[in-house]
C-alpha positions in Angstrom: 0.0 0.0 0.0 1.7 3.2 -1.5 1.4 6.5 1.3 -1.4 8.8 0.2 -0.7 12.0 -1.8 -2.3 15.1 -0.6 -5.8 16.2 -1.2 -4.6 19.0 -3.3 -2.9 17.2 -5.8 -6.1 14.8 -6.5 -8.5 18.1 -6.8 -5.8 19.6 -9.6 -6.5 18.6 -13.5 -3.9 17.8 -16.2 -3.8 20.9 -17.9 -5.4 20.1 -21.5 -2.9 22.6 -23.2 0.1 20.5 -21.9 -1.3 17.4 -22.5 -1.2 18.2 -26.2 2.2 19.2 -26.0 2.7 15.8 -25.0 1.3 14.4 -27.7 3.0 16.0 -30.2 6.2 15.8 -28.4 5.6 12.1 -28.6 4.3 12.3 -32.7 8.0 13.5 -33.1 8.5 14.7 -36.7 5.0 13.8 -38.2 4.4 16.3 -40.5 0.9 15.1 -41.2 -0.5 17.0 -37.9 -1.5 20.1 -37.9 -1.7 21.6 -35.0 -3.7 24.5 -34.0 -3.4 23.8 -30.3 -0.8 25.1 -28.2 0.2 28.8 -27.5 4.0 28.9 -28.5 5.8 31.0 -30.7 6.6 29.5 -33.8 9.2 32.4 -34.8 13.4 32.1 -34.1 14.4 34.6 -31.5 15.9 37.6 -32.8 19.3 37.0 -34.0 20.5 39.5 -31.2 19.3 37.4 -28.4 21.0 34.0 -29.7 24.3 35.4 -30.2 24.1 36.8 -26.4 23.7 33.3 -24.9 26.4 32.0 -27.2 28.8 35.3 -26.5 28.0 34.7 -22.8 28.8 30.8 -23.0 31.8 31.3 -24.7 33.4 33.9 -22.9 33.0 32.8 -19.1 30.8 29.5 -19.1 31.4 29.6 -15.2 30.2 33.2 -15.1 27.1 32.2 -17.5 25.6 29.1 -15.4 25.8 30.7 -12.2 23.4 31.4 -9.7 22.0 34.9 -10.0 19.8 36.6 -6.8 16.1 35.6 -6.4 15.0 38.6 -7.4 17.4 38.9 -10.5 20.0 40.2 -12.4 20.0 44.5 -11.0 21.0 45.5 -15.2 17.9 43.4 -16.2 15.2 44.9 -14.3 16.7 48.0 -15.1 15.6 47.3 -18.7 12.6 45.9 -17.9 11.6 49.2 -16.2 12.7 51.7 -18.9 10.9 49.3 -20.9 7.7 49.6 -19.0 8.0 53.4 -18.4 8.5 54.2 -21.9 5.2 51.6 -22.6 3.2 54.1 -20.0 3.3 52.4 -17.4 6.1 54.0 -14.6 7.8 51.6 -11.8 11.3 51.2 -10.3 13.1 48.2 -10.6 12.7 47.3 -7.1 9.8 46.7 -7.8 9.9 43.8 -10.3 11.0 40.2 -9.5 11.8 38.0 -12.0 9.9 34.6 -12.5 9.9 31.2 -14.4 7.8 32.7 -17.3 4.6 34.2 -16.3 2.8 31.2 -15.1 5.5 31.2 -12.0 4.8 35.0 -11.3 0.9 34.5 -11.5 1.5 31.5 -9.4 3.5 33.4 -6.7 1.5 36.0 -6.6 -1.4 34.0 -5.8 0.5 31.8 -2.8 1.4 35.6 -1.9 -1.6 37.5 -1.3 -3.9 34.4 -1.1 -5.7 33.1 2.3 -8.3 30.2 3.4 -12.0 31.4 2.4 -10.8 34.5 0.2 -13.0 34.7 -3.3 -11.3 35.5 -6.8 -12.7 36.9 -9.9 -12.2 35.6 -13.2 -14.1 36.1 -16.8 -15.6 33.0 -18.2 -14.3 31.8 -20.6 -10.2 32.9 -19.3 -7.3 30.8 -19.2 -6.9 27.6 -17.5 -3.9 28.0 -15.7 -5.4 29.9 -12.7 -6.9 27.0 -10.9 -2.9 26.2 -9.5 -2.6 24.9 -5.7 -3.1 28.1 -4.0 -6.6 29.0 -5.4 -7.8 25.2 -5.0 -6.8 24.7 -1.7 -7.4 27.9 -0.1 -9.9 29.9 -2.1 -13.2 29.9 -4.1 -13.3 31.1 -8.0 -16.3 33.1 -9.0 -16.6 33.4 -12.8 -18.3 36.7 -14.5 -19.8 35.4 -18.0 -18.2 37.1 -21.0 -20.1 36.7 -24.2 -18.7 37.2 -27.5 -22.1 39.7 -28.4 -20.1 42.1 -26.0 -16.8 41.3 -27.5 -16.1 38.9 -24.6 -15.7 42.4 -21.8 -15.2 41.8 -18.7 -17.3 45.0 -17.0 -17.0 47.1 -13.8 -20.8 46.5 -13.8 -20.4 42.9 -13.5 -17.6 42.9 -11.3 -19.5 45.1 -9.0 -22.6 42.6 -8.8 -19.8 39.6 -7.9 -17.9 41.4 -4.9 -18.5 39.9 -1.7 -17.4 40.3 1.7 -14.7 37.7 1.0 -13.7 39.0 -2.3 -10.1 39.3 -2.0 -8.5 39.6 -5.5 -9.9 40.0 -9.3 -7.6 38.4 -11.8 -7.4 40.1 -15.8 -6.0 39.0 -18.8 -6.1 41.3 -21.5 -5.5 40.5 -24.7 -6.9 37.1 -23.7 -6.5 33.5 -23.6 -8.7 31.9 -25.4 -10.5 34.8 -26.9 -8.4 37.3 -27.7 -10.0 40.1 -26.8 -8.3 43.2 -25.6 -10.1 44.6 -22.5 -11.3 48.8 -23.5 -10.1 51.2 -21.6 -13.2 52.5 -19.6 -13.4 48.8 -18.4 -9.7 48.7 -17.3 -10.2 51.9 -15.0 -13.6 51.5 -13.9 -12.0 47.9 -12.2 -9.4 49.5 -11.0 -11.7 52.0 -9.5 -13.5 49.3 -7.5 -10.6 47.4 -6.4 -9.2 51.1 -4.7 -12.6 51.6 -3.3 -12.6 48.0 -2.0 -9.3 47.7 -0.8 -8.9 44.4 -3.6 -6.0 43.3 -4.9 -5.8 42.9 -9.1 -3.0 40.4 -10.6 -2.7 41.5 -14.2 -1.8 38.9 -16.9 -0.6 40.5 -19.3 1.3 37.9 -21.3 -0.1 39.0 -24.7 0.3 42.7 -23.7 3.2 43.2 -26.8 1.2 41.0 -29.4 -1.6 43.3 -30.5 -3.0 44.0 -34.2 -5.2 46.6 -33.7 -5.6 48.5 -30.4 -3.4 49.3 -27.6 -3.0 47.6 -23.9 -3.8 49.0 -21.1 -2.0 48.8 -17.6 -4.1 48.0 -14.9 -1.5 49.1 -12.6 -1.1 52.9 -14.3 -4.6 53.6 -12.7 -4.1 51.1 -9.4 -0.4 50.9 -8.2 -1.1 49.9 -5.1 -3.6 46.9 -5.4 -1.9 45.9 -8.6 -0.1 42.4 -9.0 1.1 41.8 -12.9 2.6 38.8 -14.5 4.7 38.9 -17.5 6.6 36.7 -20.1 9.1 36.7 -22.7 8.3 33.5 -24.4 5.6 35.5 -26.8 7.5 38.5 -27.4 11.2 37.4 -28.0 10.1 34.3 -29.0 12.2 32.0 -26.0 9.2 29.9 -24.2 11.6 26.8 -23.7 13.8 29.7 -21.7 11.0 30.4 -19.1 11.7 34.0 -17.9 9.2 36.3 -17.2 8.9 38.6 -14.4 6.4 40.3 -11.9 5.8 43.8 -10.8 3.9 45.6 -8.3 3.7 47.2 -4.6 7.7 46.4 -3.3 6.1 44.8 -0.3 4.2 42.1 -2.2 7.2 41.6 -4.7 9.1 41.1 -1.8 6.7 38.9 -0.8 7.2 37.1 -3.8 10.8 36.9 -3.7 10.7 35.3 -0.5 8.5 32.4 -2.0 10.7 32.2 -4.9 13.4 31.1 -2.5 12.2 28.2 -1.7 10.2 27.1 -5.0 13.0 28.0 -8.0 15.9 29.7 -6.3 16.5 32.1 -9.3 16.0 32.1 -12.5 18.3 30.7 -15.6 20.9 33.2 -15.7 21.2 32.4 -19.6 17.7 33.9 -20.1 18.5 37.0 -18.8 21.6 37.1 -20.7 18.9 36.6 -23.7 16.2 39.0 -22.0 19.2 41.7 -21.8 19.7 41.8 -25.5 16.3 41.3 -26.6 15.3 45.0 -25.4 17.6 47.3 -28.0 15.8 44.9 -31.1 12.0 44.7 -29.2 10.8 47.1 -30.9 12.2 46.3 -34.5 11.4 42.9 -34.1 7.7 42.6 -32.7 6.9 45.3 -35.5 9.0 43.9 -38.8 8.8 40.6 -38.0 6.3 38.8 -35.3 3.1 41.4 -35.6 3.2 41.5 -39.6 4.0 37.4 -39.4 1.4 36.7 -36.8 -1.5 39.2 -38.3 -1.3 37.6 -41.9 -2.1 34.5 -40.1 -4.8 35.5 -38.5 -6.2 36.8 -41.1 -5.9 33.9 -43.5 -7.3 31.8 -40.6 -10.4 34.3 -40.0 -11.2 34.0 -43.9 -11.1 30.1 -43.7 -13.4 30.1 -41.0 -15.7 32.5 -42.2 -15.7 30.5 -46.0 -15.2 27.2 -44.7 -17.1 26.9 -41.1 -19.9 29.3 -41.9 -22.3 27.8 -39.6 -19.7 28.3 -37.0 -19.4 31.8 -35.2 -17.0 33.7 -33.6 -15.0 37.1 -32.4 -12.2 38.6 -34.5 -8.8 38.5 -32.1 -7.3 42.0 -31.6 -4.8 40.6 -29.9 -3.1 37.0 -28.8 -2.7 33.9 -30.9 -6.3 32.4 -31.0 -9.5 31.6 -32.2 -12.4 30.8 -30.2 -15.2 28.9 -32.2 -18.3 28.2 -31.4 -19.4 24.8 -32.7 -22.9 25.8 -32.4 -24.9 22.7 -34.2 -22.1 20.5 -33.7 -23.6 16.7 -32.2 -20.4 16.5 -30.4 -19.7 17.9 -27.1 -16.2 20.1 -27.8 -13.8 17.6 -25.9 -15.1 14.3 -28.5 -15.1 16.4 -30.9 -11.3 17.5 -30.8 -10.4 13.7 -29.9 -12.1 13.0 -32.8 -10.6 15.4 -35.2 -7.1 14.8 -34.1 -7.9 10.8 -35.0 -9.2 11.4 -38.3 -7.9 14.2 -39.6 -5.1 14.8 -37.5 -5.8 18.3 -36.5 -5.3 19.2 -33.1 -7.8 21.7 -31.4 -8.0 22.8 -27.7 -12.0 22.4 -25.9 -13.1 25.2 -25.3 -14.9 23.4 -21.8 -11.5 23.7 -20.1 -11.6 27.7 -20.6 -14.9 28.0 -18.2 -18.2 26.8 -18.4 -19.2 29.8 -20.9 -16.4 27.6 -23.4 -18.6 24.8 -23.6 -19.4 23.8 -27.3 -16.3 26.0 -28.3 -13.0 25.1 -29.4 -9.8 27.7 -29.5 -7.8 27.5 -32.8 -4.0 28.9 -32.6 -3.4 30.3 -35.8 0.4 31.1 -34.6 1.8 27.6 -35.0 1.7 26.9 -38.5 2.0 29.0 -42.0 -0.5 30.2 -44.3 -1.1 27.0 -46.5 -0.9 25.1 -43.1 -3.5 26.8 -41.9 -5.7 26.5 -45.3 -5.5 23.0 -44.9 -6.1 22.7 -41.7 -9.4 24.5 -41.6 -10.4 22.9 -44.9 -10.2 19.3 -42.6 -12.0 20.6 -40.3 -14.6 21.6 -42.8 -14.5 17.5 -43.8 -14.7 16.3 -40.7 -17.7 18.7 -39.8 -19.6 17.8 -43.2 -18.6 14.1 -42.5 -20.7 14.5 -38.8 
């Protein structure tokens, strides 16, 4: 008789996103999948950035692989706060913390600022990730409805009608995950407006905050510095998600805070990331706008002209910002989960269900149009369109 786990572990699910990284780790090179699943980058890093790791490598490999403090290297959050200043958005870097991409700053954040019986607010349909240990063993989700007839906002109205006594934090993620939506700015301040007046906390995800086709972003923690948690990565920007560096900002208590827990969890990050994050800043801006935002954008497009000639009974939002498509199946006679299990057996096209985004994602599925090319993506949507007519 093995020794029992802890209840935690049994209450969390396998995340649905990695689980089809696993599968196609495990298809290796077969070229016959097409996958419009996962949320990676499918650009090189800028040239810049690979030459620093290698330049760093070769001239003190000691110096490269060693430990760096928790918090990170001083020169990087330096950059990382021009950065942000010059974006509109003005804090010191004593402020920011670096992390294991942003799923480890959301993550400490939470374990941060989280305690038994607190409630958190999230949209529904939001990313999956958010349901980690410290919200399932400590705290209660409430989910706000987005539909897509109000381009999937999430509304200081309906945050308003959620609070509760034991309302301790409202989570954002704007653009989003799986819709794409980019969160106006009336809605941005009038949240932050409540969360002052209510003495909340707001952790900001704002992994997608660089990778926007028409719009802007706006930071939550402009209007709320003081309540104002945010999360952020360099795997969709610079391209590096196997290097899993991101970083956190906020209040220098709570990033202290962090830090602490980041002691005992990673130590520090991979001092050859920072080395890449270093030289990514001088080329961002070239880069996101001559090479991923053109790249990206054409691909969206292409898939959004598919969908609408190929899946016309099928309905959807046009992304503003992120990597994805979120599809409503509408007449399908498959619940979303069979029918991606399906379409990956027969027509070897991976999809995500759009069930594990909330219960407002049932009978959806979320389409990544940033993984494969143009023609890819024609046939890929054109299979979809055979296995639909085939149901």
């Amino acid at each position: 008789m093995s020794p029992i786990l802890s209840s935690v572990e049994s209450s969390i699910t396998e995340s649905p996103i990695r689980r089809i990284a696993q599968l196609l780790e495990k298809a290796g090179d077969d070229s016959s999948i097409i996958s419009f699943g996962g949320g990676a980058p499918s650009l090189a890093p800028p040239k810049e950035v690979v030459d620093a790791m290698i330049s760093s490598l070769r001239k003190d490999p000691f110096k490269a692989v060693s430990y760096t403090s928790t918090k990170g290297l001083p020169s990087l959050r330096e950059k990382i706060a021009e950065d942000l200043t010059k974006s509109g958005d003005s804090v010191d870097s004593n402020q920011i913390a670096l992390s294991t991409g942003a799923t480890g700053g959301l993550f400490m954040a939470l374990e941060d600022i989280v305690n038994p019986g607190d409630e958190v607010i999230v949209s529904d349909p939001t990313y999956v990730g958010y349901e980690g240990p410290a919200l399932i063993e400590r705290a209660k989700l409430r989910r706000i409805p987005v539909k897509k007839e109000n381009d999937f906002q999430l509304t200081p109205d309906a945050v308003n009608e959620t609070i509760t006594k034991k309302t301790k934090i409202i989570i954002i993620l704007s653009p989003d995950n799986p819709t794409g939506r980019i969160q106006k700015k009336k809605n941005v301040k009038g949240i932050a407006d409540i969360a002052k007046d209510n003495n909340l906390w707001i952790v900001s995800d704002d992994t997608y905050k660089d990778i926007i086709y028409e719009g802007s972003h706006t930071y939550i923690h402009k209007y709320a510095p003081e309540n104002t948690i945010t999360a952020c990565t360099f795997s969709k920007s610079s391209s590096i998600p196997g290097l899993r560096l991101g970083y956190v900002y906020g209040p220098k208590e709570a990033i202290d805070g962090i830090t602490k827990f980041s002691q005992y969890v990673m130590l520090c990050t991979n001092k050859l990331s920072q080395a890449a994050a270093e030289a990514f800043y001088p080329v961002k801006e070239t880069y996101l706008n001559k090479t991923v935002i053109p790249t990206y954008k054409k691909r969206r497009d292409v898939m959004g002209n598919m969908i609408k000639k190929h899946l016309s009974v099928c309905d959807y939002v046009k992304p503003h910002g992120a990597f994805y498509y979120f599809v409503d199946l509408c007449d399908s006679k498959l619940d979303d989960e069979e029918f991606c299990n399906r379409l990956l057996e027969e027509q070897k096209v991976v999809a995500i269900p759009g069930k594990y985004f909330g219960n407002e994602g049932k009978g959806h599925i979320r389409l990544t149009f940033v993984s494969e090319n143009e023609k890819r993506i024609e046939e890929g949507i054109l299979k979809i369109k055979d296995f639909m007519e085939e149901l």
